[in-house]
C-alpha positions in Angstrom: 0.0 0.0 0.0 2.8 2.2 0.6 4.3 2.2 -2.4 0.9 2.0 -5.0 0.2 5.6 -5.6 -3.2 6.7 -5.6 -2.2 9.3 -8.0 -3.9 8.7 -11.7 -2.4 11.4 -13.8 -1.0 8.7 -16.1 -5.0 7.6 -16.8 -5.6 11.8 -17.4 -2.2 11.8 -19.8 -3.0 8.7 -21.8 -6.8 9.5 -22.5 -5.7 12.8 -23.4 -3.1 11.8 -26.1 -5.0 8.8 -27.4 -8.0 10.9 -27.8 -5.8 14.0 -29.3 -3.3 11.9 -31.5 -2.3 13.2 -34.7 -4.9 16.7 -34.5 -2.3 19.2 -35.0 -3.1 18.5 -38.8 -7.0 18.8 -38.4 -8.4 22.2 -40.2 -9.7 24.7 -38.0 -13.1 23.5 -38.5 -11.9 20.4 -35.6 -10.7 23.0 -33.0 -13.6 22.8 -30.7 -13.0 18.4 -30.8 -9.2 19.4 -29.4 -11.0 21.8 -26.6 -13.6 19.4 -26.0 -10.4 16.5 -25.3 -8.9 19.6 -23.5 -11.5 20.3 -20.8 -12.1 16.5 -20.5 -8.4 16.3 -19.6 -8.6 19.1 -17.0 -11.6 17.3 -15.2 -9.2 14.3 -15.3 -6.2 16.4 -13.3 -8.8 17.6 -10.7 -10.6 14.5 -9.8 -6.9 13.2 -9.0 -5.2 16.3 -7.6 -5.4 15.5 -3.9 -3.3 12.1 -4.4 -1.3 14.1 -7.0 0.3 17.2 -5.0 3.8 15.8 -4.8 3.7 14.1 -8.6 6.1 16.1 -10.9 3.8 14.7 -14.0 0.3 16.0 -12.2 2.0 19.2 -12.0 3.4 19.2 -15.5 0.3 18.2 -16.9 -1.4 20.9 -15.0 0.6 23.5 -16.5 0.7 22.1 -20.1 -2.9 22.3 -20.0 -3.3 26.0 -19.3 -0.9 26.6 -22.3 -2.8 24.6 -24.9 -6.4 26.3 -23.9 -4.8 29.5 -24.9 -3.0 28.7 -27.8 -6.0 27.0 -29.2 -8.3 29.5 -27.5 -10.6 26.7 -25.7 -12.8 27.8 -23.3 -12.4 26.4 -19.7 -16.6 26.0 -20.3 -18.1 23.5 -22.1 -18.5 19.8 -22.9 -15.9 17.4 -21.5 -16.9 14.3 -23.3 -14.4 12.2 -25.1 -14.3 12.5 -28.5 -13.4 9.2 -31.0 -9.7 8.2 -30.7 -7.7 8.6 -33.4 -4.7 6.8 -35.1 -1.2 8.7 -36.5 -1.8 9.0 -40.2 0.8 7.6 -42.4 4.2 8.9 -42.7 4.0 10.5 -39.1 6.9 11.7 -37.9 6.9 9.0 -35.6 8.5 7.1 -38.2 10.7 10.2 -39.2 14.5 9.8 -39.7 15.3 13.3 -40.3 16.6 15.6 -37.5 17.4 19.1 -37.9 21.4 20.2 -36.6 19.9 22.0 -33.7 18.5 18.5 -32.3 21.9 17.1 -32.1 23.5 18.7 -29.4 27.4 18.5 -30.4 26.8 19.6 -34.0 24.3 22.6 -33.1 25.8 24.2 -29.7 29.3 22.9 -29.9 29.9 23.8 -33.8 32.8 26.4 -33.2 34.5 25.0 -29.6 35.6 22.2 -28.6 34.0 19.0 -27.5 31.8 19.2 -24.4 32.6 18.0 -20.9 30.6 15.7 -19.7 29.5 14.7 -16.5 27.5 11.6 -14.6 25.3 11.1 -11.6 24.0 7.6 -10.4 21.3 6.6 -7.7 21.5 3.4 -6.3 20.9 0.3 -3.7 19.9 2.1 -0.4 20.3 4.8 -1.5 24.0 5.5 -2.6 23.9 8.6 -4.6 27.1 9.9 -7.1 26.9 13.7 -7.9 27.8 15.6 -11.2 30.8 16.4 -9.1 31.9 12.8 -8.2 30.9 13.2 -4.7 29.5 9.8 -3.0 26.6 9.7 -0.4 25.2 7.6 1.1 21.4 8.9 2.3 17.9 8.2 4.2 15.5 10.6 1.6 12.7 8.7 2.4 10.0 10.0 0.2 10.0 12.4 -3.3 13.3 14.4 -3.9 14.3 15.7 -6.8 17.4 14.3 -8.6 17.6 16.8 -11.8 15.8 19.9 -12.7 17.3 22.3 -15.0 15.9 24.0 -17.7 15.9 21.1 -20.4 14.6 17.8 -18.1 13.5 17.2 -14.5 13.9 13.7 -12.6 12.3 12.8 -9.2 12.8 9.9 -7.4 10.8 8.5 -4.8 11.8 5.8 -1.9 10.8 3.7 0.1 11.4 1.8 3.4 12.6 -1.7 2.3 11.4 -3.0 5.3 8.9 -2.7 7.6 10.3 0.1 10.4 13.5 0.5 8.8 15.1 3.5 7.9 16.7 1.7 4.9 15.0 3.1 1.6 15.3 2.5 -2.0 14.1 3.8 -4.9 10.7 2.5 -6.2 9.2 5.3 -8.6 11.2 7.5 -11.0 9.7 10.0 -13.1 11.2 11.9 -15.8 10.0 15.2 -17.8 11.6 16.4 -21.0 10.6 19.4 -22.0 9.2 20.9 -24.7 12.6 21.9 -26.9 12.5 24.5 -30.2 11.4 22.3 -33.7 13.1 18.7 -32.0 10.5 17.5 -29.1 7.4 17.9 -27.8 7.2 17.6 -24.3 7.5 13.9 -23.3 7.1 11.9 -19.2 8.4 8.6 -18.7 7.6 7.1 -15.5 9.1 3.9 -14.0 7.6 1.8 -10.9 8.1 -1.0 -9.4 7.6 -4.4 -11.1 7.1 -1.8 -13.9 9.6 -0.1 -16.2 7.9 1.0 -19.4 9.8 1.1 -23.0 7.5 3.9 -23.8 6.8 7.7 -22.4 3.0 8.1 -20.5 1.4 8.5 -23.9 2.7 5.3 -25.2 5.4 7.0 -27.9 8.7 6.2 -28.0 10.1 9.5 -29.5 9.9 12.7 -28.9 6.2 13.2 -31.0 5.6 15.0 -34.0 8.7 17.1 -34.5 10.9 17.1 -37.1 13.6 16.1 -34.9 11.2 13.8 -32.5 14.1 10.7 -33.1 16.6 13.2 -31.2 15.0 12.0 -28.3 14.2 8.0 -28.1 13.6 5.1 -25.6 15.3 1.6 -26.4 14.8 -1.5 -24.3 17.8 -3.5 -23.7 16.6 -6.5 -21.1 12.1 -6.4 -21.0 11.1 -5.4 -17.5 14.8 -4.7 -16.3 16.6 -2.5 -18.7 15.9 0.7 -20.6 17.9 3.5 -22.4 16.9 6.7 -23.0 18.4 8.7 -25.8 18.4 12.7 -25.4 20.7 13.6 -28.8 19.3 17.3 -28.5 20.8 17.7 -25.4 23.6 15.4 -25.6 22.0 13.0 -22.9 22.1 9.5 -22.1 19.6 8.0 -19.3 19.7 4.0 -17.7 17.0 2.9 -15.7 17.4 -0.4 -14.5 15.1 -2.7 -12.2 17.1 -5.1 -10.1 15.5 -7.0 -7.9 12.1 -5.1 -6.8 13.7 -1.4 -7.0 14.9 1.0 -9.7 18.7 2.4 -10.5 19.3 5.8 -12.3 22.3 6.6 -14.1 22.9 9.8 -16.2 26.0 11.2 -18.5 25.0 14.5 -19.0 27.3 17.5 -20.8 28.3 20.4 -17.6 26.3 22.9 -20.0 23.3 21.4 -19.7 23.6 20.4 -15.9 24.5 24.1 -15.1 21.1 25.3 -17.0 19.2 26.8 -14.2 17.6 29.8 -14.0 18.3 30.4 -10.5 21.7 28.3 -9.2 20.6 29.4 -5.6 17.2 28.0 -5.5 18.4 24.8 -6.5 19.1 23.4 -2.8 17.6 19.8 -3.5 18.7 19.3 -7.0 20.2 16.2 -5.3 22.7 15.3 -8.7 24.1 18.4 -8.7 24.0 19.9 -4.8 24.3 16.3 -3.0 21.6 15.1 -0.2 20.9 17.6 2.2 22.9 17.1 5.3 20.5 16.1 7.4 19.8 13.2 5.0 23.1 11.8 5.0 24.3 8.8 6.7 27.7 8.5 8.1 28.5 5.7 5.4 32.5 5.4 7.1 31.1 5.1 11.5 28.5 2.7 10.2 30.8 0.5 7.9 32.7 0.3 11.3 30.4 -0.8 13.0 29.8 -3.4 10.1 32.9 -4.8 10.7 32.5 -5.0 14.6 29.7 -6.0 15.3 29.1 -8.0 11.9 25.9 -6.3 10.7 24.8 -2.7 10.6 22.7 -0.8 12.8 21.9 3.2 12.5 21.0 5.2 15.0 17.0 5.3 16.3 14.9 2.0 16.8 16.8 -1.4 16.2 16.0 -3.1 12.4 14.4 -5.7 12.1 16.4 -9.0 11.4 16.7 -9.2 7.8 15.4 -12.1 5.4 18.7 -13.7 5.0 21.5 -12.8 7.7 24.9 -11.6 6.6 27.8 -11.6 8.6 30.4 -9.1 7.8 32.4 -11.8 6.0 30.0 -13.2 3.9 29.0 -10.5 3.0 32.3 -9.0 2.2 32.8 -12.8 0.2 29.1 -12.0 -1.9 30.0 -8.3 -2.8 34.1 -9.3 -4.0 32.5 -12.1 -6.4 31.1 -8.8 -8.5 33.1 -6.2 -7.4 36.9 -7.1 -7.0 38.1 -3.6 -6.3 37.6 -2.8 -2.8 35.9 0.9 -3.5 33.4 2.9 -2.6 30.9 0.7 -4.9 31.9 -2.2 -3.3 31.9 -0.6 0.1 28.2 0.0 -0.4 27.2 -3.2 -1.4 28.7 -4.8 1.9 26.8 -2.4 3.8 22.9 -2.8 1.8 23.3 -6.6 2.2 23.9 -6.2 6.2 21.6 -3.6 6.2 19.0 -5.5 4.2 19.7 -9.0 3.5 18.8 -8.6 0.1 21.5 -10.1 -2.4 19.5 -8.1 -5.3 21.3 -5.1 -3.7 25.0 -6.5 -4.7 23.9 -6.7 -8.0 22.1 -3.4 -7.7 26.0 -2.3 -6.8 27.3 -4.5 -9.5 25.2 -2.7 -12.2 25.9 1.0 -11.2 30.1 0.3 -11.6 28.9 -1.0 -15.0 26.6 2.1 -16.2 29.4 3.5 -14.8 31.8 2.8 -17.0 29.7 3.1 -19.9 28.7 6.8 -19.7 31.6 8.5 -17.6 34.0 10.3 -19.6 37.0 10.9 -17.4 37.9 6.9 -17.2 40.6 7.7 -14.2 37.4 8.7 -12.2 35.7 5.5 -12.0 36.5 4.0 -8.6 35.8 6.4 -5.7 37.5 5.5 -2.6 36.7 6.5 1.1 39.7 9.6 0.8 39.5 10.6 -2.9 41.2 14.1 -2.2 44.2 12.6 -1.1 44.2 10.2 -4.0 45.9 10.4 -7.9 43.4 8.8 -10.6 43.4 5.1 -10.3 45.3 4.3 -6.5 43.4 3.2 -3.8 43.0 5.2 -0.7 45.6 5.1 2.1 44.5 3.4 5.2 45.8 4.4 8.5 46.7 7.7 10.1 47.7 10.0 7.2 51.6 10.3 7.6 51.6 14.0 8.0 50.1 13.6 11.2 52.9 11.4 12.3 55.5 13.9 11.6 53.7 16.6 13.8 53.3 14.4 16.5 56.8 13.2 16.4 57.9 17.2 16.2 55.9 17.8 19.6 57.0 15.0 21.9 60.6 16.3 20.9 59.6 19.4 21.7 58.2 18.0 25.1 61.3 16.5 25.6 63.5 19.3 24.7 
C-alpha cells in the first residue's frame, strides 16, 4: 500500500493523447473536438489532484494544460466528453529519420568549440547517490526528492522503506520530464515503478512526438522489465533505468552545460545530482561500515531493524560483494553495507550494475572507482589506510619538543 500511488495522472495523460493523437493536422473547422479532449483532460487532473500534489507529471500536466487552452483559445466552459480516438496517419513523424542540426546537441551548440565535458550522476541500492561532481553519499531521503531539474529535463525519485520500520529506503518510482525543446520535441514523461519499467513515455510513444527532430530523443529496451535507455541527442544526454530486484537504478551522462542550466543556481538546494543530499539526510557511510565490521551487521542510529530475510555476517557479506566487485571501493563498500543492512542479495547486483553504467557513460575513465579519501588520492590508486603520515610527523615534532 505504501508504495501504489493513488495518484492517476498517467490515466488523465493517456486518455488525453490517445483521444488528441495526430490533431495538429486537423483544419480549424476540428478545434472545438481538441477543446472538448482539452476540458475533458482538465476534469481528469482535478478528480486526482489530492493524491497528486507531490507528482512532478500531475504538476506538468497541469501547466501544459493552461498553455494549450490558450493557444488553441478553448474555453475552460463547455463539454468534457471524449471525442473518437484517433490513429497517427501515415508517414508521421513518428517514423521520421530526419533531425534538424539543432537537435543534435554536439553539431548545433558545440559547432565552433571544442567538445563538451561531460559529466555523470548515479542513484543506487539504499540509496547511494554519485553527484555531477563525483561526490559519494550515502542517504535516508525517504519520500519524493528531486534528482535533476534544470531548464531542459526534471527527474524525481521517490523511496521507500525496504522494510517494515526500517530507515533503509530505496528507490521505487522514478519519473522523468523532458521538455518541450525549439522544432526537436514535444514535451514527453516517462515514468518507472516498481515491477514496472515501461519502454514507452506516459502517452505510449517512444520518440519525442511530431517534431521534425522527434528521433533526437528516443527510448530503447535493452533486457524487458529490467533495462531501458533513453536517448536525449538534443541535449547530448544518455539516461539508464534499471530494475534489479524489486527497485529501480538511475544513471545519467549529461554535458556540464546542460547540468549548469538553471535559471536560478541558488534555489536549487535539492537538486540532489548536482547539490548532494541535504545534510540532514546523510548517513555516516565510514562510522556505520565500522560498526559493520564490529559488530558483523549494521545498525543506524533510532529503533533497532528488524532482522533481515537472509542474515549476513560481515564476512560473507564481504565474500558476496568481492564475487562482482573485486576492487575494494566505494561501490563495493556500499554493497557490503545494503546486504547487512537489508539481506537482500538483489542489492550487490544493484552495486554491480551501477560500476557498470558507470563505465559506460563516464568520460573521465581515471574517475571510475571512488574511494573513502578521494582528495588525497591520484586517478586510479586506492586510498591510504591508517593515520595520514603528516600527522605522524607533527606528533613526532611535539613529543621532541616536550622532551626538549
Amino acid at each position: 500500500p505504501t508504495v501504489t500511488s493513488p495518484c492517476k495522472i498517467l490515466k488523465c495523460n493517456s486518455e488525453f493523447w490517445a483521444a488528441t493523437s495526430g490533431s495538429h493536422h486537423l483544419g480549424a473547422e476540428e478545434a472545438p473536438e481538441f477543446c472538448t479532449a482539452l476540458r475533458a483532460y482538465a476534469h481528469c487532473t482535478r478528480r486526482t489532484a489530492r493524491t497528486c500534489r507531490g507528482d512532478l507529471a500531475y504538476h506538468s500536466a497541469v501547466h501544459g494544460i493552461d498553455d494549450l487552452m490558450v493557444q488553441h483559445n478553448c474555453s475552460k466552459d463547455g463539454p468534457t466528453s471524449q471525442p473518437r480516438l484517433r490513429t497517427l496517419p501515415p508517414g508521421d513523424s513518428q517514423e521520421r529519420s530526419d533531425s534538424p542540426e539543432i537537435c543534435h546537441y554536439e553539431k548545433s551548440f558545440h559547432k565552433h568549440s571544442a567538445a563538451p565535458n561531460y559529466t555523470h550522476c548515479g542513484l543506487f541500492g539504499d540509496p547511494h547517490l554519485r553527484t555531477f561532481t563525483d561526490t559519494f553519499q550515502t542517504c535516508k531521503v525517504q519520500g519524493a526528492w528531486p534528482l535533476i531539474d534544470n531548464n531542459y529535463l526534471n527527474v524525481q525519485v521517490t523511496n521507500t522503506p525496504v522494510l517494515p520500520g526500517s530507515s533503509a529506503t530505496a528507490t521505487s518510482k522514478l519519473t522523468i520530464i523532458f521538455k518541450s525543446f525549439q522544432e526537436c520535441v514535444d514535451q514527453k514523461v516517462y515514468q518507472a515503478e516498481m515491477d514496472e519499467l515501461p519502454a514507452a513515455f506516459v502517452d505510449g510513444s517512444k520518440n519525442g512526438g511530431d517534431k521534425h527532430g522527434a528521433n533526437s530523443l528516443k527510448i530503447t529496451e535493452k533486457v524487458s522489465g529490467q533495462h531501458i535507455e533513453i536517448q536525449a541527442k538534443y541535449i547530448g544526454t544518455t539516461i539508464v533505468v534499471r530494475q534489479v530486484g524489486r527497485y529501480l537504478t538511475f544513471a545519467v551522462r549529461m554535458p556540464e552545460e546542460v547540468v549548469n542550466a538553471v535559471e536560478d543556481r541558488d534555489s536549487q538546494g535539492l537538486y540532489l545530482c548536482l547539490r548532494g543530499c541535504p545534510l540532514n539526510q546523510q548517513i555516516d557511510f565510514q562510522t556505520i561500515r565500522s560498526a559493520q565490521a564490529t559488530e558483523g551487521r549494521a545498525r543506524r542510529k533510532g529503533p533497532s531493524l528488524p532482522a533481515p530475510p537472509e542474515a549476513f555476517t560481515y564476512e560473507t557479506a564481504t565474500a558476496k560483494c568481492r564475487e562482482k566487485l573485486p576492487v575494494e571501493d566505494l561501490y563495493f563498500q556500499s554493497c557490503v553495507f545494503d546486504l547487512l543492512t537489508t539481506g537482500d542479495v538483489n542489492f550487490m547486483l544493484a552495486a554491480y550494475y551501477a560500476f557498470e553504467d558507470v563505465k559506460m557513460l563516464h568520460s573521465n575513465k581515471d574517475k571510475l572507482h571512488l574511494y573513502e579519501r578521494t582528495r588525497d588520492l591520484t586517478p586510479g590508486n586506492t586510498a591510504p589506510t591508517g593515520t595520514h603520515p603528516t600527522l605522524w610527523v607533527a606528533l613526532l615534532c611535539l613529543c621532541w619538543l616536550c622532551l626538549l
